[in-house]
C-alpha positions as CSV (number, residue, x, y, z in Angstrom):
1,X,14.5,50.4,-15.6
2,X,15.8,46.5,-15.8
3,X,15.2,45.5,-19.6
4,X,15.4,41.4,-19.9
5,X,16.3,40.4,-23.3
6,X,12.8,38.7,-23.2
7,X,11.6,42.6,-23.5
8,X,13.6,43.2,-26.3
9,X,13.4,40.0,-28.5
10,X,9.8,39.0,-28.5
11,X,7.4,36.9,-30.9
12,X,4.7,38.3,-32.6
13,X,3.6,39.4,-36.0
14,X,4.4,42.2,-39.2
15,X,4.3,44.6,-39.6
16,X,5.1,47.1,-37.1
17,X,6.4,46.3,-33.4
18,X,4.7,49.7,-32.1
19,X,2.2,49.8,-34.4
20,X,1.0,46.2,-35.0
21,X,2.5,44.6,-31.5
22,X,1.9,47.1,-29.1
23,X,-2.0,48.1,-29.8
24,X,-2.7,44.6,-30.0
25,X,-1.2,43.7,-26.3
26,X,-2.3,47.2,-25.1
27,X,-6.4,46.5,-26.9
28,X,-6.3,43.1,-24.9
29,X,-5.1,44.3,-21.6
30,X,-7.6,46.9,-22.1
31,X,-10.6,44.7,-22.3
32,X,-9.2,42.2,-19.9
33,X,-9.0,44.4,-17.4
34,X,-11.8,46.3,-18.2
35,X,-14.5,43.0,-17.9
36,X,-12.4,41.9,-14.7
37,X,-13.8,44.8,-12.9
38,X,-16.5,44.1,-10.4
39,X,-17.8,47.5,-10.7
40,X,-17.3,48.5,-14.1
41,X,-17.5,45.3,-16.3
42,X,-21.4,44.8,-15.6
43,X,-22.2,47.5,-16.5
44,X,-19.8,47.8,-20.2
45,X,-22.1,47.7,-23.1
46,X,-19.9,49.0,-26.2
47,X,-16.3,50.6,-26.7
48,X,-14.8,53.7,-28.5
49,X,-11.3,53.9,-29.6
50,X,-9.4,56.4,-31.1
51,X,-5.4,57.1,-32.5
52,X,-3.4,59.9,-32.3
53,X,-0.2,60.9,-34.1
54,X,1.7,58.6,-36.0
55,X,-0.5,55.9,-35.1
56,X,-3.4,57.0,-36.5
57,X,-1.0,58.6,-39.7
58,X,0.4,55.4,-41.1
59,X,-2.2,53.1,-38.9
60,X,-4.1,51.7,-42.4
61,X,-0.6,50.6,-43.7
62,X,0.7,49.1,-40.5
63,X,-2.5,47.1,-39.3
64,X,-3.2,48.8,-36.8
65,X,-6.7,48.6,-36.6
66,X,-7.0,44.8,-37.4
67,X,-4.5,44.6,-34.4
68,X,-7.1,46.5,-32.0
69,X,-9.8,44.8,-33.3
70,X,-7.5,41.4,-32.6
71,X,-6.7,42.8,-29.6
72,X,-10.0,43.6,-28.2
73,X,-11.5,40.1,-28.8
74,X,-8.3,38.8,-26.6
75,X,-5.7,37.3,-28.7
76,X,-1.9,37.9,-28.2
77,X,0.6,39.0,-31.1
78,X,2.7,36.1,-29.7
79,X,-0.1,33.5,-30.5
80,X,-2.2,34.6,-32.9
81,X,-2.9,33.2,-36.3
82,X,-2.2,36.4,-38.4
83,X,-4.3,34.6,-41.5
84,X,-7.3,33.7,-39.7
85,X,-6.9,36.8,-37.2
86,X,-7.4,39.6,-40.1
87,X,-10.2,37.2,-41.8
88,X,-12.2,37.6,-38.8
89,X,-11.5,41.5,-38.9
90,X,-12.6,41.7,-42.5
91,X,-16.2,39.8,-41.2
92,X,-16.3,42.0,-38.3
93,X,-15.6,45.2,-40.5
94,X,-18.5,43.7,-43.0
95,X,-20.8,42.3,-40.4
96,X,-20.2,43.5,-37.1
97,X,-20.0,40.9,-34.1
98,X,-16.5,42.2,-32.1
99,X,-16.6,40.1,-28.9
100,X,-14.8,42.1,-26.2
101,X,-12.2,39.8,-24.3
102,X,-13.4,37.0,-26.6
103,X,-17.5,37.2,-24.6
104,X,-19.2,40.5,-24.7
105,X,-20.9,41.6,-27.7
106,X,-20.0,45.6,-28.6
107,X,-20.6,47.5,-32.2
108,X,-17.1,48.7,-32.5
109,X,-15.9,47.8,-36.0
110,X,-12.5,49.0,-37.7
111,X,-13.9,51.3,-39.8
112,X,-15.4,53.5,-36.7
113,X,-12.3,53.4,-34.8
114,X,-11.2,57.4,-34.8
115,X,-8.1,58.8,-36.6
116,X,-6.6,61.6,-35.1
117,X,-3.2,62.0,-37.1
118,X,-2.6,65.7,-36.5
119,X,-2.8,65.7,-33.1
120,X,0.2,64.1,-31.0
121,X,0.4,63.4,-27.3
122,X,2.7,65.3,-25.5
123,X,4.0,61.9,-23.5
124,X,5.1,60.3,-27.2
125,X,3.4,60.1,-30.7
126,X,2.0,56.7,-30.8
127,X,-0.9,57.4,-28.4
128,X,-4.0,55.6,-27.9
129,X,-7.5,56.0,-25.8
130,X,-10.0,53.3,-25.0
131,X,-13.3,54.3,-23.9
132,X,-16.0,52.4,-21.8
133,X,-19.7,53.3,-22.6
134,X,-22.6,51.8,-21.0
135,X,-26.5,51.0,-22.6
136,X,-26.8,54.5,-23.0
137,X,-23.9,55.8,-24.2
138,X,-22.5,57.5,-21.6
139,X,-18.4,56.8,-20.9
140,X,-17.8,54.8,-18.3
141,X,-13.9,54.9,-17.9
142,X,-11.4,55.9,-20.3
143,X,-7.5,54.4,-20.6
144,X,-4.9,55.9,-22.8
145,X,-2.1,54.2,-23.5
146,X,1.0,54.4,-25.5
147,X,3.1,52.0,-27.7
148,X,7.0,53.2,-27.9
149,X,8.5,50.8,-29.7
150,X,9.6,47.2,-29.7
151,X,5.7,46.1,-28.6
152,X,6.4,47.8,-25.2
153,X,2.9,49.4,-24.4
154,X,2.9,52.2,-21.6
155,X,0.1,53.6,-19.3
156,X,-0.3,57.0,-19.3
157,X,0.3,57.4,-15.6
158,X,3.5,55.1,-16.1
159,X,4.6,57.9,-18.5
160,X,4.2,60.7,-16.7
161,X,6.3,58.8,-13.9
162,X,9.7,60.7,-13.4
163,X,13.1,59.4,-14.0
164,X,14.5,59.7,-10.5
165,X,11.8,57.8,-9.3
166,X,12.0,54.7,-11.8
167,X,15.6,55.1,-10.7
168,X,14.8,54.8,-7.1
169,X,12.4,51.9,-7.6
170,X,15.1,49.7,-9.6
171,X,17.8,50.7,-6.9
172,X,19.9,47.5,-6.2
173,X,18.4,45.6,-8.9
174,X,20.8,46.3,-11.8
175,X,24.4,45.9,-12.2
176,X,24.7,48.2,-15.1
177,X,22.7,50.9,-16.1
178,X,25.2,52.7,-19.0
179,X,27.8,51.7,-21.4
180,X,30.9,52.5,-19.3
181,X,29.0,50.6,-16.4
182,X,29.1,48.1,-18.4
183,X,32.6,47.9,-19.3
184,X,33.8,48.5,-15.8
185,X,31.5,45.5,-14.5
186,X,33.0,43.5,-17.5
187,X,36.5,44.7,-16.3
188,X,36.5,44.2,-12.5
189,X,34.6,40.4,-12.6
190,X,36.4,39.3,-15.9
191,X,33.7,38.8,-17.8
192,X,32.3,39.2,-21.4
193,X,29.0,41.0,-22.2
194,X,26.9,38.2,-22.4
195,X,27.8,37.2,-19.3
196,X,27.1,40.9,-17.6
197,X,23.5,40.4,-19.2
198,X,23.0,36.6,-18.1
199,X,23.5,37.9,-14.6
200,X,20.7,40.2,-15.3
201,X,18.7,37.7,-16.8
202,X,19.2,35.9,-13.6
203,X,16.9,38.5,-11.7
204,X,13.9,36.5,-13.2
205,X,14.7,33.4,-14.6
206,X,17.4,30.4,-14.1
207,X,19.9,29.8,-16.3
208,X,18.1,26.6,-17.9
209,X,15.3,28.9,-18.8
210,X,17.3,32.2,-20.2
211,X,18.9,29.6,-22.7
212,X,15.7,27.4,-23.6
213,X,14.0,30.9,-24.1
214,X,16.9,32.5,-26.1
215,X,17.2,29.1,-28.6
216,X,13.2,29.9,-28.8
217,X,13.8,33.0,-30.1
218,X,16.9,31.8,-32.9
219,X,14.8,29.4,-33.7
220,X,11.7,31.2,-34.4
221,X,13.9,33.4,-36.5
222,X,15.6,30.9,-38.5
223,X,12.0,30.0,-39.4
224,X,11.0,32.8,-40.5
225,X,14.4,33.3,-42.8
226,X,13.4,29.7,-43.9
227,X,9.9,30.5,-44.9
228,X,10.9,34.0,-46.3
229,X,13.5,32.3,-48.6
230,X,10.2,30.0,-50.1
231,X,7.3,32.6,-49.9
232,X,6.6,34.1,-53.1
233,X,3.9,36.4,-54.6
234,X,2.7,40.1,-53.8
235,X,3.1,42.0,-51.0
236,X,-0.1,43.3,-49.5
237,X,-0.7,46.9,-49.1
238,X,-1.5,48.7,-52.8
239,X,2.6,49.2,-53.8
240,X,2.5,45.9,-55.6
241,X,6.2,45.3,-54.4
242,X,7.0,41.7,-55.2
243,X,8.8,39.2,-53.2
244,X,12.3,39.2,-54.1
245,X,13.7,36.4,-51.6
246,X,12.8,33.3,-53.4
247,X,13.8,34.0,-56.6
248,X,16.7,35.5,-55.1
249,X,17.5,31.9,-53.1
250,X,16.9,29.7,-56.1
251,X,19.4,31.6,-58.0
252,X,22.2,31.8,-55.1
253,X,21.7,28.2,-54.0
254,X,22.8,27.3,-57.8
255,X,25.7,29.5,-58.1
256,X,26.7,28.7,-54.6
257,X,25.1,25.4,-53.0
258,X,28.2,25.5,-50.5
259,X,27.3,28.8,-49.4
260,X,31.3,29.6,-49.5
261,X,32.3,32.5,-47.2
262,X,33.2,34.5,-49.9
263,X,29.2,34.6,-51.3
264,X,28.5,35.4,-47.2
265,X,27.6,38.6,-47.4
266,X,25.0,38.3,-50.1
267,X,23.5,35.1,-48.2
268,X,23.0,37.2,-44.9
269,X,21.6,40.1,-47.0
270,X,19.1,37.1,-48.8
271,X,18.8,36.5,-45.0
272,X,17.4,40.0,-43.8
273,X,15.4,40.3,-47.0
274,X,13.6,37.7,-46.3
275,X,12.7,38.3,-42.7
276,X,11.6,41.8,-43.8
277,X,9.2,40.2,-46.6
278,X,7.8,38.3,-44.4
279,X,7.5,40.9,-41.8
280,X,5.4,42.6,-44.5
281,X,3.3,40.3,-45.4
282,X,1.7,40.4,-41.4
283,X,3.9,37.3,-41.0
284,X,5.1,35.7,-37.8
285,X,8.5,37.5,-36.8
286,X,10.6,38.5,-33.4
287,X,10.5,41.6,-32.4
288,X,14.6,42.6,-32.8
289,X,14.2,45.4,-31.0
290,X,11.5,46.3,-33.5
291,X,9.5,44.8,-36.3
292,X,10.7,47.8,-38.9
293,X,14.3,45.9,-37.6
294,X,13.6,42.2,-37.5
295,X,15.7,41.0,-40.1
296,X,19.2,42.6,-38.8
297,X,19.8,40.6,-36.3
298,X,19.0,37.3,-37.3
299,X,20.7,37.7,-40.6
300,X,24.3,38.8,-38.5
301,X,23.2,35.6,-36.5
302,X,22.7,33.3,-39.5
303,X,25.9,34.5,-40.5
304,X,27.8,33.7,-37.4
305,X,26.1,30.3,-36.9
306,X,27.2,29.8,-40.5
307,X,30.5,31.0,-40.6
308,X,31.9,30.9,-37.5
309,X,33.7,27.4,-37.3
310,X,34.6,25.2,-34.0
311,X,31.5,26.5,-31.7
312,X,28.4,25.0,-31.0
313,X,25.7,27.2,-32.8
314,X,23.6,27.1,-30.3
315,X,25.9,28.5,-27.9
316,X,26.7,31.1,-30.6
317,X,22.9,32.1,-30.9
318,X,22.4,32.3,-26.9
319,X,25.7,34.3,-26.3
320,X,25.0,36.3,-29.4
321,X,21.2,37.4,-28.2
322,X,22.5,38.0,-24.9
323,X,25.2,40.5,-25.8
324,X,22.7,42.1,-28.6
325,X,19.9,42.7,-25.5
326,X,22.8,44.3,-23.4
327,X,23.8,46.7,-26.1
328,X,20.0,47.1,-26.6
329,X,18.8,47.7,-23.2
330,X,20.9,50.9,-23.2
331,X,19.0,52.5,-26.7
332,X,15.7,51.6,-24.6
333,X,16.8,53.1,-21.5
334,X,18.7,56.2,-22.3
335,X,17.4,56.9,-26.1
336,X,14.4,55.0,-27.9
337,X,14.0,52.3,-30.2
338,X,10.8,53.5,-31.2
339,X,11.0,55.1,-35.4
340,X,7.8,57.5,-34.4
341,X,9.9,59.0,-31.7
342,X,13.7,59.3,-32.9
343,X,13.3,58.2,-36.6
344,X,15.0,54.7,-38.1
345,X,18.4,55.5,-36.7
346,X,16.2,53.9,-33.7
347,X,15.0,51.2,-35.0
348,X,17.4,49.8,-38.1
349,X,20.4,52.0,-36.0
350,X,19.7,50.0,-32.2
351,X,19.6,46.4,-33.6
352,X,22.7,47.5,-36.5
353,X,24.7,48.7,-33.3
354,X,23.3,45.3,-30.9
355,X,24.2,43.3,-34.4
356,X,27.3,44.4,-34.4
357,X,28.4,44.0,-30.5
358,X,26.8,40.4,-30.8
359,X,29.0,39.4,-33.5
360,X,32.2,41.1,-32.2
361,X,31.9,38.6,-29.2
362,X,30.9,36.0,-30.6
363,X,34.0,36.4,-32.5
364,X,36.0,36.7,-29.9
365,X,36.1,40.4,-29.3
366,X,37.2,41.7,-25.7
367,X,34.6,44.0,-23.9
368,X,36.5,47.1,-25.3
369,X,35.9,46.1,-28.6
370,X,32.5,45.1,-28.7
371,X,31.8,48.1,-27.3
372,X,33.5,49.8,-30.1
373,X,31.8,47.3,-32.6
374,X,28.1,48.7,-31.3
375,X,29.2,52.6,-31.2
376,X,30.9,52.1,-34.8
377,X,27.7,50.7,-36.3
378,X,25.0,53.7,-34.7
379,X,27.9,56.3,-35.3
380,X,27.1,55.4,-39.2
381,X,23.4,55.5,-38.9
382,X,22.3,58.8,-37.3
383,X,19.9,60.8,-39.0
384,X,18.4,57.7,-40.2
385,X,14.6,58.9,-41.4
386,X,11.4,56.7,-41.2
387,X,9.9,57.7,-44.3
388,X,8.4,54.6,-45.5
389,X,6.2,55.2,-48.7
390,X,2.6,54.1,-48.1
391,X,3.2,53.9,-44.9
392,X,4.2,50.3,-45.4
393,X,6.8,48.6,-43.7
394,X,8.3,48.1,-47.6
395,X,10.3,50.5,-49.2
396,X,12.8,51.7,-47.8
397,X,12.3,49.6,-45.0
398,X,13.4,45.8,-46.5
399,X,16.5,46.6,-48.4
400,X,17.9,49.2,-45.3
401,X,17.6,46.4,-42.9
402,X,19.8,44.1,-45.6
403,X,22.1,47.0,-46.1
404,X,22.6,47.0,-42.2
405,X,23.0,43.7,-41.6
406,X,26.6,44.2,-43.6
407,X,27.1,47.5,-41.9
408,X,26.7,45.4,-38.8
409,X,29.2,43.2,-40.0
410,X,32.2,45.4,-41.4
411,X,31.5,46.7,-38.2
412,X,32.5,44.5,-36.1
413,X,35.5,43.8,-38.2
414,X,36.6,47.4,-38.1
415,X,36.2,46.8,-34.3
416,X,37.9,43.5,-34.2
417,X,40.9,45.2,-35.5
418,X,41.8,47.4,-33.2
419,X,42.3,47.5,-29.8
420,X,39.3,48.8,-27.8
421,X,40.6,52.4,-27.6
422,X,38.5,54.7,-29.6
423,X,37.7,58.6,-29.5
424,X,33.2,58.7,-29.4
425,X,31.9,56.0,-26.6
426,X,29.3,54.0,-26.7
427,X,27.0,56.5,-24.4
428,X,27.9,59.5,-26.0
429,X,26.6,58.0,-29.3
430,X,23.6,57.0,-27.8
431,X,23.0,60.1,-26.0
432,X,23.5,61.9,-29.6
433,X,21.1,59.6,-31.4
434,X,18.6,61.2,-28.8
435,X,19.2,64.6,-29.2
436,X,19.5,63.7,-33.2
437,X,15.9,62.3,-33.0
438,X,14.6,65.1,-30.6
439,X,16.0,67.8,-33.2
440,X,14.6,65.9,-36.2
441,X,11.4,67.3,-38.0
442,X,8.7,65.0,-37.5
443,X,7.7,65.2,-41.3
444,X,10.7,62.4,-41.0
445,X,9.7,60.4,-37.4
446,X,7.1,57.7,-39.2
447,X,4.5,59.9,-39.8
448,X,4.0,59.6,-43.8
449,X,4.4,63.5,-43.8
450,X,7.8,63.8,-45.5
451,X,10.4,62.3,-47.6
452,X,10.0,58.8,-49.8
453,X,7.0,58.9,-48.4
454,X,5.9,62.2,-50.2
455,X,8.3,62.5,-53.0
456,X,7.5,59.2,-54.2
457,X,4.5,57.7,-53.9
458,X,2.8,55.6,-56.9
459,X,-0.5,57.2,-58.6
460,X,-1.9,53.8,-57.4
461,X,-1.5,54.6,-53.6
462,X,-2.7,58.5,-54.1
463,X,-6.2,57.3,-55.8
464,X,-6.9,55.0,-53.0
């Protein structure tokens, strides 16, 4: 499988990539597809859908069903007003009036989509079934589909295609597939990372648009660190956590209006902390690789376009997303990114590690060492548990992603140091993350079943 850093790093909206991102694309293809059929759409007069596993466990706290319901009337998390989107769930919920693809009137409503939290899909526990009924209630067609992580959404019968034959059918199209690949391609044409993953890039776009789309992508970041640095209030949800970011900003700015390197490391946590407010608050984010992640990345970016003296920031921010989506590309391909499936050592773990190889380049590092920089950083975040209480992307979830944006960051220092040569590679990290997340209990993979989220949940949560 060829992952683009367009797959990895996409726009959309909080709170969840797989939970928020993906049923939202996967509800729209759904009744696209579904009223573009000659033989089917005709005859469509109303639509079931039910959850399984961990979407269906922590759905309420992650939007989920607003983001089917969105999804179903046809909008895309990439363009959709997250305000005015949920206001029109909370009138369909109270009224009815769901428009399927944006035309055809059905009953469904998010309060009679069905949860099925104890049961989980063998092919990966954020599963999910659409069902077709015609005027008298009999199905039609049925699709299940599945969201693993990062807003990629999965058809069934992709998932039950093999490995050696999405091998086969990407044959020639790749010119690395795993970490030492990587490094031997880097070797043999003298070139950095970025530059191994702009000639991916190159598969299926020109360079003109890989760097118009990457700047998109920094720049809809940088937003969102600018608006979470202003935003202040209540975070939605029942935990009553207040926003932190602003205050936090006002007080910074005023001891440290230069924003001196020595205060750097508290300016690119204020940098992640506010992504991840305004991640929670349903706000407009990029996916990096996942939503429970966004604020990693662009706060090691901030810091390198900030600190990083003599280089265009723009060219920092292109050659910084490129090298994070090669590092990336590999957790997708050969572990997951997805916190349902392997826990947060997935999600905060992946865009830690692609943090830290970003910046290692960016800073001059030599293949070797950005390597190094991206094993380092997952090596100190296996076993990493998605627990979040509420099931809301809140606690833990907005501090960790601070705390690893400075993991990411000594990191790449540690790596910077040395010379390349280290004893655990890159794959053989990766590969352990796996088996790590396979071996974990899923009381700790997202599914509000264990830790924080049971050993410390507010009265106010447990009455509602």
């Amino acid at each position: 499988m060829s992952i683009s850093l367009f797959d990895l790093f996409r726009i959309g909206i909080g709170p969840s990539s797989s939970h928020t991102v993906g049923p939202m694309r996967a509800a729209a293809v759904f009744a696209r597809d579904l009223l573009a059929d000659p033989e089917l759409g005709p005859r469509v007069a109303d639509v079931a859908v039910h959850l399984y596993g961990s979407l269906a466990a922590t759905g309420h706290g992650h939007g989920t069903l607003d983001a089917i319901i969105m999804g179903l009337e046809g909008h895309d998390p990439e363009t959709v007003d997250p305000l005015a989107g949920r206001e029109r769930v909370a009138r369909i919920d109270a009224e009815g009036g769901l428009l399927l693809d944006g035309t055809l009137p059905v009953t469904l409503r998010p309060s009679t989509i069905a949860l099925h939290p104890l049961i989980v899909q063998p092919q990966h526990p954020n599963a999910m079934t659409f069902i077709a009924l015609d005027a008298d209630g009999e199905e039609l067609t049925r699709r299940t589909m599945f969201s693993i992580g990062g807003g990629f959404v999965v058809d069934e019968a992709d998932m039950d295609q093999s490995a050696a034959q999405a091998a086969a059918e990407d044959e020639g199209q790749d010119i690395f597939t795993t970490g030492d690949e990587l490094l031997r391609v880097c070797e043999e044409r003298g070139i950095s990372l970025s530059e191994a993953m702009l000639m991916r890039e190159r598969q299926w776009r020109s360079d003109e648009e890989i760097r118009a789309g990457a700047l998109q992508i920094w720049h809809t970041m940088r937003d969102c660190i600018d608006r979470g640095t202003h935003a202040t209030g209540i975070l939605p949800g029942g935990l009553d956590v207040k926003r932190r970011a602003a205050s936090w900003y006002d007080s910074l700015s005023a001891e440290d209006p230069a924003r001196l390197p020595m205060n750097s490391f508290e300016w690119v946590s204020l940098a992640a902390l506010a992504v991840n407010e305004e991640n929670a608050a349903g706000g407009r984010v990029v996916t990096a690789p996942t939503n429970g992640a966004a604020g990693i990345i662009p706060a090691v970016l901030f810091f390198a376009t900030r600190y990083i003296e003599g280089v265009d920031p723009d060219e920092i921010a292109v050659r910084f997303l490129l090298t994070a989506a090669a590092i990336g590309s590999l957790y997708k391909e050969h572990a997951s990114i997805s916190g349902a499936e392997v826990g947060c050592q997935g999600e905060v773990g992946s865009a830690c590690s692609m943090a830290a190889a970003a910046l290692c380049e960016v800073m001059g590092g030599k293949p070797a060492q950005v390597e190094n920089a991206a094993e380092i950083a997952m090596e100190h975040n296996l076993g990493l548990t998605c627990d979040p209480i509420g099931g809301l992307v809140q606690i833990p979830c907005i501090e960790r992603n601070a705390m690893a944006a400075v993991k990411a960051i000594t990191a790449a220092r540690f790596a910077l140091r040395g010379t390349g040569d280290h004893f655990v590679s890159l794959d053989t990290v990766i590969e352990t993350m796996r088996q790590t997340g396979k071996d974990m209990s899923d009381r700790y993979k997202e599914t509000a079943m264990g830790g924080l989220a049971v050993t410390a949940v507010p009265v106010s949560v447990v009455d509602c």
